[in-house]
C-alpha positions as CSV (number, residue, x, y, z in Angstrom):
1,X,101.8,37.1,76.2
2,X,99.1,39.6,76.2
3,X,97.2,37.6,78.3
4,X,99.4,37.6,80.8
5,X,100.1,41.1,80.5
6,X,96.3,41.8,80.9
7,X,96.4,39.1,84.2
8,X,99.2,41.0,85.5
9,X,97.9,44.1,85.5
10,X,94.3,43.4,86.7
11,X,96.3,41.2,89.9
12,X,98.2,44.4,90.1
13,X,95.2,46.4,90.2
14,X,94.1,44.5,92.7
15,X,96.6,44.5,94.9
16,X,96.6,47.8,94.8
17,X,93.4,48.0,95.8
18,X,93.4,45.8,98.5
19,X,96.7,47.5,100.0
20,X,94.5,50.6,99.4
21,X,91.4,48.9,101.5
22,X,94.2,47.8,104.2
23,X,95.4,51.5,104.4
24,X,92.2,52.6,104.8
25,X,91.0,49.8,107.6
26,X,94.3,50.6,109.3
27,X,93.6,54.6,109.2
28,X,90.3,54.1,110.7
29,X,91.1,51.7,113.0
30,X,93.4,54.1,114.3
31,X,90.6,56.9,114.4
32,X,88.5,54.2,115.7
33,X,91.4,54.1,118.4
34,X,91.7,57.5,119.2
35,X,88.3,57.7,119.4
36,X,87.7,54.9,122.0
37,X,90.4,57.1,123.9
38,X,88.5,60.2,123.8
39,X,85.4,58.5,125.0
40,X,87.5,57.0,127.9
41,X,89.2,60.1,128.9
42,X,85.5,62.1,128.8
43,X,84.1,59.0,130.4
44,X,86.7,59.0,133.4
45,X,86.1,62.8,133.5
46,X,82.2,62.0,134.2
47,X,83.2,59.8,137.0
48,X,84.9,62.2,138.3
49,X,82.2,64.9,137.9
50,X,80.4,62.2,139.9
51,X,81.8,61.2,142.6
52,X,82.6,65.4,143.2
53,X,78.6,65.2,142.9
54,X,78.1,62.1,145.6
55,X,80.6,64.1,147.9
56,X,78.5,67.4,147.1
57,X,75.0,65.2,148.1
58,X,76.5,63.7,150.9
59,X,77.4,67.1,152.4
60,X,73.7,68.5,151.6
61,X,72.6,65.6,153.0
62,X,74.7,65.2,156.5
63,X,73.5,69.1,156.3
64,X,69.8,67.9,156.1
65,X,70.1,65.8,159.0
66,X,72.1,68.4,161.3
67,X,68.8,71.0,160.4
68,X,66.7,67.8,161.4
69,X,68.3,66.7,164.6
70,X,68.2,70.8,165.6
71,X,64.8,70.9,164.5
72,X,64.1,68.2,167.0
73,X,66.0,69.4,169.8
74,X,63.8,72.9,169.3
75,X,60.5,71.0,169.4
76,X,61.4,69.1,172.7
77,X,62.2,72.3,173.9
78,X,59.2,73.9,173.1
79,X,57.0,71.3,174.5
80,X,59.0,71.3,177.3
81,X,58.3,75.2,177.8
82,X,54.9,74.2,176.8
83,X,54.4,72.1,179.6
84,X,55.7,74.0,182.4
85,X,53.3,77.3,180.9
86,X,50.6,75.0,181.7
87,X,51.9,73.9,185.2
88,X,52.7,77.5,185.5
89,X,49.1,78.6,184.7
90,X,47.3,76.0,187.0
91,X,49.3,77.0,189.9
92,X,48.0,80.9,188.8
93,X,44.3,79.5,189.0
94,X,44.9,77.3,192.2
95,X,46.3,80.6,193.7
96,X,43.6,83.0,192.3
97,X,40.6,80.2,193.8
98,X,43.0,80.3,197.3
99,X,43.4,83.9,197.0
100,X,40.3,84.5,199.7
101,X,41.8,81.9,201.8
102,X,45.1,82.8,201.7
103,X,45.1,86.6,202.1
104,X,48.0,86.3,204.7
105,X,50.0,84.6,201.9
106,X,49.1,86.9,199.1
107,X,52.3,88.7,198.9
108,X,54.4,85.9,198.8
109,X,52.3,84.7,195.9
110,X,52.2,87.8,194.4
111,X,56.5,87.8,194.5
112,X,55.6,84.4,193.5
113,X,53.1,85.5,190.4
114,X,55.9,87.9,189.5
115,X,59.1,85.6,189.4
116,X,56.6,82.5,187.6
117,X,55.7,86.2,184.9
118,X,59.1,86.6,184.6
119,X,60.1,83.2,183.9
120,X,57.1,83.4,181.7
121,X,58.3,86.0,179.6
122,X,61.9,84.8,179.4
123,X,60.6,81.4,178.1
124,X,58.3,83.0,175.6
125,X,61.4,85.3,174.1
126,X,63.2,81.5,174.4
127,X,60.5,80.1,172.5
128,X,59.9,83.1,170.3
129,X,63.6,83.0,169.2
130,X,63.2,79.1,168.6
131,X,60.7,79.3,166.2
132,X,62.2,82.1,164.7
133,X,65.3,79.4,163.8
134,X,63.0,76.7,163.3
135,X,61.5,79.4,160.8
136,X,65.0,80.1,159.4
137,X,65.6,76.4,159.1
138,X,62.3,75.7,157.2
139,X,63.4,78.5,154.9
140,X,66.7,76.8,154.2
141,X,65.3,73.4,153.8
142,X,63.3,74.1,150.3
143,X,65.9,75.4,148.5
144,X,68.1,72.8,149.9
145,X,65.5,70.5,148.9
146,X,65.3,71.5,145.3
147,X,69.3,71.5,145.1
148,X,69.7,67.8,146.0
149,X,66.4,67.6,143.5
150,X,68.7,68.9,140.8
151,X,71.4,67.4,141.7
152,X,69.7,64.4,141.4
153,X,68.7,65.1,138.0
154,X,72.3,65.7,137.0
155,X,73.6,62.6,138.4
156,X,70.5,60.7,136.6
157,X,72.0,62.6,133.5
158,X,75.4,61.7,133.9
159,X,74.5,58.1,134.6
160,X,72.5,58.2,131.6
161,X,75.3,59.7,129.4
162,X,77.6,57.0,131.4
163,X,75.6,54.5,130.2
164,X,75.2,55.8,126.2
165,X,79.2,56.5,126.7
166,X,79.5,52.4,127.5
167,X,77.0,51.5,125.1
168,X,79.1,53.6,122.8
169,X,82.5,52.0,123.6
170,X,80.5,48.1,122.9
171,X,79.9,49.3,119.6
172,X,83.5,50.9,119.0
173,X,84.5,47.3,120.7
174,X,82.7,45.4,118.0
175,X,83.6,47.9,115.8
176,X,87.3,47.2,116.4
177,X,87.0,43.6,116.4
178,X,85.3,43.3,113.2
179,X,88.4,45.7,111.6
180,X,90.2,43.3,112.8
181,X,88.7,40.3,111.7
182,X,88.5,42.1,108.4
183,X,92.5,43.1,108.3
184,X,93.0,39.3,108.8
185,X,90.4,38.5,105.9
186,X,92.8,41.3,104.3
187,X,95.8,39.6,105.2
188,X,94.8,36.1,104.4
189,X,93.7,37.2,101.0
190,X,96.9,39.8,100.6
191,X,98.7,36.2,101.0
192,X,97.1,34.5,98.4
193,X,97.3,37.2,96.0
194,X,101.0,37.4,96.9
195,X,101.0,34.1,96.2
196,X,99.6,34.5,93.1
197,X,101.9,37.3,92.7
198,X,104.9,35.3,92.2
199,X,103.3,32.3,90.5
200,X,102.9,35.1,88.0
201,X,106.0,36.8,88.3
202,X,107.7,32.7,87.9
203,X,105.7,32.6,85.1
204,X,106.5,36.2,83.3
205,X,109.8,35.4,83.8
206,X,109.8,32.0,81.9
207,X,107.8,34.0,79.4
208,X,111.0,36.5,79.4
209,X,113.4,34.1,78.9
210,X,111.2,32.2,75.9
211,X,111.2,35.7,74.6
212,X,114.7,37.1,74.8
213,X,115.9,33.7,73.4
214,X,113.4,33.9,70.6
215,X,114.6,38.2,70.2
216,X,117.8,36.3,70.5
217,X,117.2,34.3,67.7
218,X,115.1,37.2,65.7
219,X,118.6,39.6,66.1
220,X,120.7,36.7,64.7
221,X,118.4,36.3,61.9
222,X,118.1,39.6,61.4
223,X,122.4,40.0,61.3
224,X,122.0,37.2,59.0
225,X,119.6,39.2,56.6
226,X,121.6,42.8,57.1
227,X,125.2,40.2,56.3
228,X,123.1,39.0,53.3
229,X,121.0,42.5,52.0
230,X,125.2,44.0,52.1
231,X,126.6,40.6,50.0
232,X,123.9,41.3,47.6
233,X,124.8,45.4,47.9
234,X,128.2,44.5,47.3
235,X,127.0,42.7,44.7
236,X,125.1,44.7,43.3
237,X,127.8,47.1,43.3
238,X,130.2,44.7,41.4
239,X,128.0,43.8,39.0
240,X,127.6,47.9,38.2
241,X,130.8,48.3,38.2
242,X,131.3,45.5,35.5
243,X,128.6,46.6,33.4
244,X,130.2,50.4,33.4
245,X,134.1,48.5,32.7
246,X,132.3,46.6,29.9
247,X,131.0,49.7,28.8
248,X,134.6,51.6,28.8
249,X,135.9,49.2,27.3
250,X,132.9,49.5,24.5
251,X,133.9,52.7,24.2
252,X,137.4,52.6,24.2
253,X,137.4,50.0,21.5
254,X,134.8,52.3,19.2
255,X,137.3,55.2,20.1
256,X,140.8,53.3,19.4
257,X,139.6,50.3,17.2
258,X,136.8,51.7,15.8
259,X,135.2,48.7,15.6
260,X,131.9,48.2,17.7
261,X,131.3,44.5,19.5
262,X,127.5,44.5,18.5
263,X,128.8,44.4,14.6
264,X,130.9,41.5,15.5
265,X,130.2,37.8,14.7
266,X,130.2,35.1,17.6
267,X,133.2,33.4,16.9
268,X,136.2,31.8,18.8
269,X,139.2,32.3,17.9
270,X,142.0,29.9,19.0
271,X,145.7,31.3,18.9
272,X,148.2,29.0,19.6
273,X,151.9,30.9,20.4
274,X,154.7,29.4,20.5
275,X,158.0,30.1,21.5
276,X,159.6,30.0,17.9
277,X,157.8,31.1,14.3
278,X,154.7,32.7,14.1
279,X,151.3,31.9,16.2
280,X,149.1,29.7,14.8
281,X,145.4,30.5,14.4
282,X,142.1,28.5,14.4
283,X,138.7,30.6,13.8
284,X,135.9,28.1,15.5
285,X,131.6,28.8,15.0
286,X,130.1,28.9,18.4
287,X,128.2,25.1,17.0
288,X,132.2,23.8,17.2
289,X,132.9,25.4,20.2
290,X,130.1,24.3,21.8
291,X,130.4,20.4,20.1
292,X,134.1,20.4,21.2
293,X,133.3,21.9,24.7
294,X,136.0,24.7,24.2
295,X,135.8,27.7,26.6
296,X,137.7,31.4,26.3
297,X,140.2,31.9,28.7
298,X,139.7,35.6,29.6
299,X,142.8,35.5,32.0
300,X,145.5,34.9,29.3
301,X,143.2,36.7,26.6
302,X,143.8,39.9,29.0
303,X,147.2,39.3,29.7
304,X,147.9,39.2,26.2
305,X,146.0,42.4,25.9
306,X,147.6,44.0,28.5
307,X,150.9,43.0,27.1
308,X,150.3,44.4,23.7
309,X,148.9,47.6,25.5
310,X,152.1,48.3,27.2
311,X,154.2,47.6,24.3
312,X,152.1,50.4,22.2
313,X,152.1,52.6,25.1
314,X,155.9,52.4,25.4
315,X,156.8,53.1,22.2
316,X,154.9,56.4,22.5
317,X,154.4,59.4,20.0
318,X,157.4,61.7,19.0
319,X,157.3,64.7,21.0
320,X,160.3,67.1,19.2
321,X,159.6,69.8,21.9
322,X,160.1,68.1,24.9
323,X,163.6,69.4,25.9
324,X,162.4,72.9,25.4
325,X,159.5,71.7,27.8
326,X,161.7,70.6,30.4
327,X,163.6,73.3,30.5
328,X,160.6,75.9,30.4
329,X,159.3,73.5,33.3
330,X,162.7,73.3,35.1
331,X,163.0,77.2,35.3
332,X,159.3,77.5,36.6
333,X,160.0,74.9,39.5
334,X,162.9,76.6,40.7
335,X,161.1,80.1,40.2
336,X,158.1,78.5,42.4
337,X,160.4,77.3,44.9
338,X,161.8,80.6,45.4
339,X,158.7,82.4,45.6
340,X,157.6,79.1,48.5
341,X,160.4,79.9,50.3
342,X,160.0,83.8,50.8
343,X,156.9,82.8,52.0
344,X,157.6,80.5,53.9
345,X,159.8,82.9,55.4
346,X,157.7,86.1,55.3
347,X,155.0,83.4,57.2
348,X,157.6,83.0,60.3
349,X,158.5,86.8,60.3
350,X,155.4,87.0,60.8
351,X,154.5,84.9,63.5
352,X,157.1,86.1,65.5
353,X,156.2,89.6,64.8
354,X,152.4,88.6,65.6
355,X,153.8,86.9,68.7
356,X,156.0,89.7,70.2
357,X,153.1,92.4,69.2
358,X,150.5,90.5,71.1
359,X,153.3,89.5,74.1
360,X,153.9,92.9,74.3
361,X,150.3,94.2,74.2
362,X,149.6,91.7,76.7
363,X,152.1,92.9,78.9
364,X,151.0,97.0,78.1
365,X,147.0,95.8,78.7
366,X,148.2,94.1,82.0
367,X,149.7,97.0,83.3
368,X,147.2,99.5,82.0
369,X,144.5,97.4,83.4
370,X,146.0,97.4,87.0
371,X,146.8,100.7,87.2
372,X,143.1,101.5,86.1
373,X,141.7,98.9,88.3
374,X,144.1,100.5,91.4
375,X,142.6,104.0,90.2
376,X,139.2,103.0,90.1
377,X,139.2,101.4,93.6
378,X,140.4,104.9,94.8
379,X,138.0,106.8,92.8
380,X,135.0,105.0,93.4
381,X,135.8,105.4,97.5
382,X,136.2,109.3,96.8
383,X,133.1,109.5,94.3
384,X,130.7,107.4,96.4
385,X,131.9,108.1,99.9
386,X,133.1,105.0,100.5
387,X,132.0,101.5,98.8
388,X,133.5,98.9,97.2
389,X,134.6,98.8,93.4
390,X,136.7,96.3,91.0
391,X,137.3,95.6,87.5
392,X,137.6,91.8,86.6
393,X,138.6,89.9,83.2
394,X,136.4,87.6,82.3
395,X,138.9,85.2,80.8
396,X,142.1,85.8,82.4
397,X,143.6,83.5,79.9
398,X,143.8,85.3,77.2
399,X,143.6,89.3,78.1
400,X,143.6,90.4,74.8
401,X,140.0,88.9,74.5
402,X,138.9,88.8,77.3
403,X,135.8,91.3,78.5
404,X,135.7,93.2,81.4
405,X,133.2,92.9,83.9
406,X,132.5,96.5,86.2
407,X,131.7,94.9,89.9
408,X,130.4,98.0,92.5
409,X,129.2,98.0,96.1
410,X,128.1,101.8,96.8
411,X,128.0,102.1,100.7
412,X,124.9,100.5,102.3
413,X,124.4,97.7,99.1
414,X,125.8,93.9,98.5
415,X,128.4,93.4,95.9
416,X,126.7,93.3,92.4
417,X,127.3,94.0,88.6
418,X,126.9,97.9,87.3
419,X,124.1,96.7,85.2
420,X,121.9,96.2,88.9
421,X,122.9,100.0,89.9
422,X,120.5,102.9,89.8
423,X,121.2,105.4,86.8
424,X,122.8,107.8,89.6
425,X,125.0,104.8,90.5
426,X,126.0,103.7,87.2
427,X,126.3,107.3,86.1
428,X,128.8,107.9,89.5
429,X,130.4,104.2,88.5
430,X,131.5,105.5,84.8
431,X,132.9,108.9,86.2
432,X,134.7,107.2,88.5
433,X,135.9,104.8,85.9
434,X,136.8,107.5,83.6
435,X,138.6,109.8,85.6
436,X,140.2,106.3,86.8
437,X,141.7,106.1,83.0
438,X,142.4,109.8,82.8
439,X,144.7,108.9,85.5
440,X,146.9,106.5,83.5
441,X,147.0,108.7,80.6
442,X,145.1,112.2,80.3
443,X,144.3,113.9,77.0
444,X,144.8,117.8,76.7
445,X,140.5,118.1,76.1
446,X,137.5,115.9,76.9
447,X,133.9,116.9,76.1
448,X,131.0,115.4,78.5
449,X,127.3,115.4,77.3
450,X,124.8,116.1,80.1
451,X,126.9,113.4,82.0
452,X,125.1,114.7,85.0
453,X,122.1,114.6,83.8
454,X,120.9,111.7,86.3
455,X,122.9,112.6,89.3
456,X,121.1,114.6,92.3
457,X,122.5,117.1,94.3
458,X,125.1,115.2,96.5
459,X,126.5,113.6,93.8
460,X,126.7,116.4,91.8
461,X,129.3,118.2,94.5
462,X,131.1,114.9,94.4
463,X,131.4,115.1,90.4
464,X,132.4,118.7,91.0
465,X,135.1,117.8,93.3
466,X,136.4,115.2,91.4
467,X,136.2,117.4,87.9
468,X,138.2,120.6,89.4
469,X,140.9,118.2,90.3
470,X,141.5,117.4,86.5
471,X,141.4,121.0,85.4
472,X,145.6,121.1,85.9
473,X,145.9,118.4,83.4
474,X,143.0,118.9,80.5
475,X,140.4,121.3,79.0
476,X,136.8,120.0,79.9
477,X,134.1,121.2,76.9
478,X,131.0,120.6,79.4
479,X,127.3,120.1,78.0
480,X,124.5,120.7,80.7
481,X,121.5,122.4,82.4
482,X,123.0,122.0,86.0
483,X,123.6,125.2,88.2
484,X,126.1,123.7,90.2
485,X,127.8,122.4,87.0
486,X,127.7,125.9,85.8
487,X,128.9,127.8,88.5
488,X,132.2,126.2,88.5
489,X,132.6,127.0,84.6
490,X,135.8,129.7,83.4
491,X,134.0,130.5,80.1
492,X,130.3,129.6,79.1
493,X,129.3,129.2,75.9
494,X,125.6,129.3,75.0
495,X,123.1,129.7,71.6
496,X,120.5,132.1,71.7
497,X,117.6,132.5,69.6
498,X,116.5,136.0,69.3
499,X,114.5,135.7,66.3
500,X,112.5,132.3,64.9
501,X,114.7,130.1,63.4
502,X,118.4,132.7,64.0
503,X,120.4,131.3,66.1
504,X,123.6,133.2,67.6
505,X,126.3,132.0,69.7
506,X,127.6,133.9,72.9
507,X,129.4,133.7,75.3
508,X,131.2,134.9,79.0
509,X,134.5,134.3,81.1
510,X,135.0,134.7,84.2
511,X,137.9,136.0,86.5
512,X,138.2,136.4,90.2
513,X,138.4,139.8,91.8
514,X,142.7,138.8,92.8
515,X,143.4,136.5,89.7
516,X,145.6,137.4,87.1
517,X,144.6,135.9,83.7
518,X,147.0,132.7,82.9
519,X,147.3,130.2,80.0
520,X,145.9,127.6,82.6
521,X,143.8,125.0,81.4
522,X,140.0,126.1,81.6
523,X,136.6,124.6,81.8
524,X,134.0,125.5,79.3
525,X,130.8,125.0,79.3
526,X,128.0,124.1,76.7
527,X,124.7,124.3,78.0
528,X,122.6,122.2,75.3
529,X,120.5,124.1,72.7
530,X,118.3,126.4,72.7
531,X,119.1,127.2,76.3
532,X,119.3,131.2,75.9
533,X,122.8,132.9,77.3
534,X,123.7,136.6,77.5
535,X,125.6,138.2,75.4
536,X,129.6,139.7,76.0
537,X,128.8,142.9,74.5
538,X,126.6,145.6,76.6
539,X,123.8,145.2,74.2
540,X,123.2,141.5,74.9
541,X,119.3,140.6,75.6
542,X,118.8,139.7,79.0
543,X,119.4,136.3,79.9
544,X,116.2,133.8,79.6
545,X,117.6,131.1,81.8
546,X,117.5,130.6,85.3
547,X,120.9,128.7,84.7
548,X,122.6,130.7,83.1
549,X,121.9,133.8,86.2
550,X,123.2,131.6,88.6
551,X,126.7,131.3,86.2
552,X,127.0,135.2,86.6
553,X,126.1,135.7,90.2
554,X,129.8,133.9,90.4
């Protein structure tokens, strides 16, 4: 079995390597691919680049021979030219040799001398402007020259690269082919070892099924042996359960008989009872019993025992007592039973008390809770400036214990818990919440301790706003350091420290110019220790605090 195992897993391997080698001829037979297709599109691009070249050295060319064929046309003219100068000039000499002779005609030659001069000096500016553009031409033709030179070169280059590019593409060619030929080799050979594949697998799974009938046969024997180990448990069991009833009944035969079964001789004893007169009895050795092939009946021998038990037991001791027992024991049943029932009782007065308390707190929380939730809503709008707020029960189930989850959106943020809020914000969120339950039911004073501690400016004339409309129904006892806080105050309370470790309480209050003092509820405030205040009296020290002066300029 393990070598098969080993087989499969090297054939496995295997295979996995040669899918791996396929995946790898296929991925560079693609590159191969997209390489020869590069080299195609660059080598259609040079042909291009080449014939643009042929058309550019056809033009220098046809060029070439234009300049040739004028170059031509100015020699012929210039021998032309050439030629009549030299008529020109003998017919000067012939005329200068007749010049004796032909005095009479000397003028006429003379016009004549002058027109030929002309025509003279109008072909030499000819000619001189001929060779200036045969000059020209000869100028143009070297660097022409040396252009279709380099342009030879480059088409030499780009035939040479043409050529490397096709040698190139062979090779890729034979290249291809042979990944080819080896992807078939691949193929073939990924068909024989798929082939071998599921001669294999045919094989592992006769193996299997040899080896689940033999685990098969191993779980039946091993039922077999766990039926067998619990028989012999049981047994086991049984046969300690005998040996402690024999030794109960050893002991209850020393305690009631005292008589102990060790001390005892082997012997049978054969009692014969009939149904008239007395039994008969017959004491036997063990050699008898065992000659005669006599055996002890232990069925009847503990029938008769238990007979003779339950006569004994019924006849019973004497108890003289017993009716005052019974009665004592009548009179403390029906006194238990009484008691039973009251609580029985007292248990369901209960319950239903329990039930109609919680049915009625539920009912009380359930409206408290909305009216809260309604005021909270409200405040937190007026607090923040707008905003979102809620209160939510975790477990709507059961109210009563259920906790309460504090939800907040000041203006600008998402909805999130108060526990993701700024200290400002969760600072603004529990003022709002508690003047929310101040609404439902206010109490005649409330002390706050640096409760805007964390709050800036703009929050603070919020808190403000919100606090002086509470003044009609409560007292506030206010601890803090804030001006704005302080300015608003009726009396302020404050400890001074005018000598090391003396401290002295004083105090102010404050009326308006037109109010008339009333029994109106008042806000005090505490600024915490040891912030120094001024005194009442006209002695006071001078106040310390740069709070405490803003309270007075009020």
């Amino acid at each position: 079995m393990n070598g098969f195992s080993r087989q499969k897993g090297a054939l496995q391997s295997e295979q996995t390597e040669l899918q791996a080698g396929l995946q790898q001829a296929q991925t560079e037979l693609r590159t191969q691919e997209v390489a020869i297709a590069t080299r195609q599109g660059e080598f259609r691009a040079l042909q291009n680049s080449q014939r643009v070249l042929e058309q550019k050295i056809e033009t220098v060319l046809y060029d070439l021979e234009n300049l040739k064929a004028r170059e031509e046309e100015g020699g012929r003219k210039r021998e032309l030219l050439a030629a009549e100068i030299g008529k020109f000039e003998i017919r000067e000499k012939e005329s200068q040799a007749s010049a004796s002779d032909l005095t009479a005609k000397l003028e006429i030659f003379r016009q004549q001398r002058d027109a030929a001069g002309t025509a003279v000096t109008e072909v030499k500016v000819a000619l001189a402007t001929e060779e200036q553009l045969c000059q020209s031409f000869q100028n143009q033709q070297r660097p022409l020259e040396n252009r279709i030179k380099e342009l030879a070169h480059l088409a030499a280059q780009r035939r040479g690269e043409i050529s490397s590019f096709l040698t190139r593409k062979e090779q890729t060619e034979s290249d291809i082919a042979a990944s080819r030929h080896k992807v078939g080799n691949l193929a073939h050979e990924r068909e024989q070892t798929s082939a071998q594949t599921a001669e294999i697998q045919r094989q592992r799974q006769l193996v299997e099924s040899e080896l689940f009938e033999r685990e098969a046969d191993l779980r039946g024997q091993r039922a077999r042996l766990s039926e067998l180990q619990q028989q012999r448990g049981a047994i086991e069991v049984e046969l300690a359960q005998k040996n402690m009833s024999v030794q109960n009944l050893r002991e209850r035969i020393q305690q009631k008989y005292q008589l102990s079964l060790d001390n005892i001789r082997s012997e049978c004893i054969t009692i014969t009872i009939a149904d008239e007169g007395a039994p008969k009895i017959q004491t036997l050795t063990p050699e008898e019993m065992a000659a005669s092939g006599a055996a002890t009946d232990w069925n009847v021998v503990g029938e008769q025992v238990s007979a003779l038990q339950m006569k004994l037991d019924e006849m019973g001791p004497v108890n003289l007592v017993a009716i005052e027992e019974y009665e004592e024991t009548e009179q403390r049943h029906q006194f238990l039973s009484t008691q039973f029932d009251d609580l029985v009782k007292a248990k369901e007065q209960l319950l239903e008390v329990i039930n109609r308390i919680n049915t009625q707190t539920r009912e009380m929380f359930t409206e408290t809770f909305n009216k809260i939730r309604a005021n909270f809503q409200a405040m937190f709008v007026e607090v923040f400036g707008g905003g979102k707020a809620d209160l939510i029960l975790v477990n709507e189930g059961d109210v009563l214990e259920s906790g309460i989850e504090i939800v907040a959106r000041p203006p600008g943020k998402q909805l999130q818990s108060i526990s993701l809020l700024s200290g400002g914000e969760q600072t603004m969120t529990a003022v709002a919440l508690l003047f929310s339950i101040y609404q439902v039911k206010p109490s005649p004073f409330c002390v706050l301790d640096e409760l805007d501690a964390p709050l800036d400016e703009s929050n603070i004339n919020r808190f403000v706003r919100v606090l002086q409309r509470f003044l009609v129904h409560s007292q506030f006892i206010i601890i803090t350091h804030n001006k704005r806080t302080i300015a608003m105050a009726d009396v302020l309370y404050g400890v001074t420290m005018q000598e090391q470790g003396v401290s002295k309480i004083v105090s102010v209050k404050f009326h308006k110019a037109d109010e008339v003092a009333t029994d109106q509820p008042t806000t005090l405030l505490v600024p915490p220790p040891p912030v120094t205040t001024i005194e009442a009296e006209e002695d006071a020290p001078h106040p310390t605090t740069e709070t405490i002066e803003l309270a007075l300029e009020r």
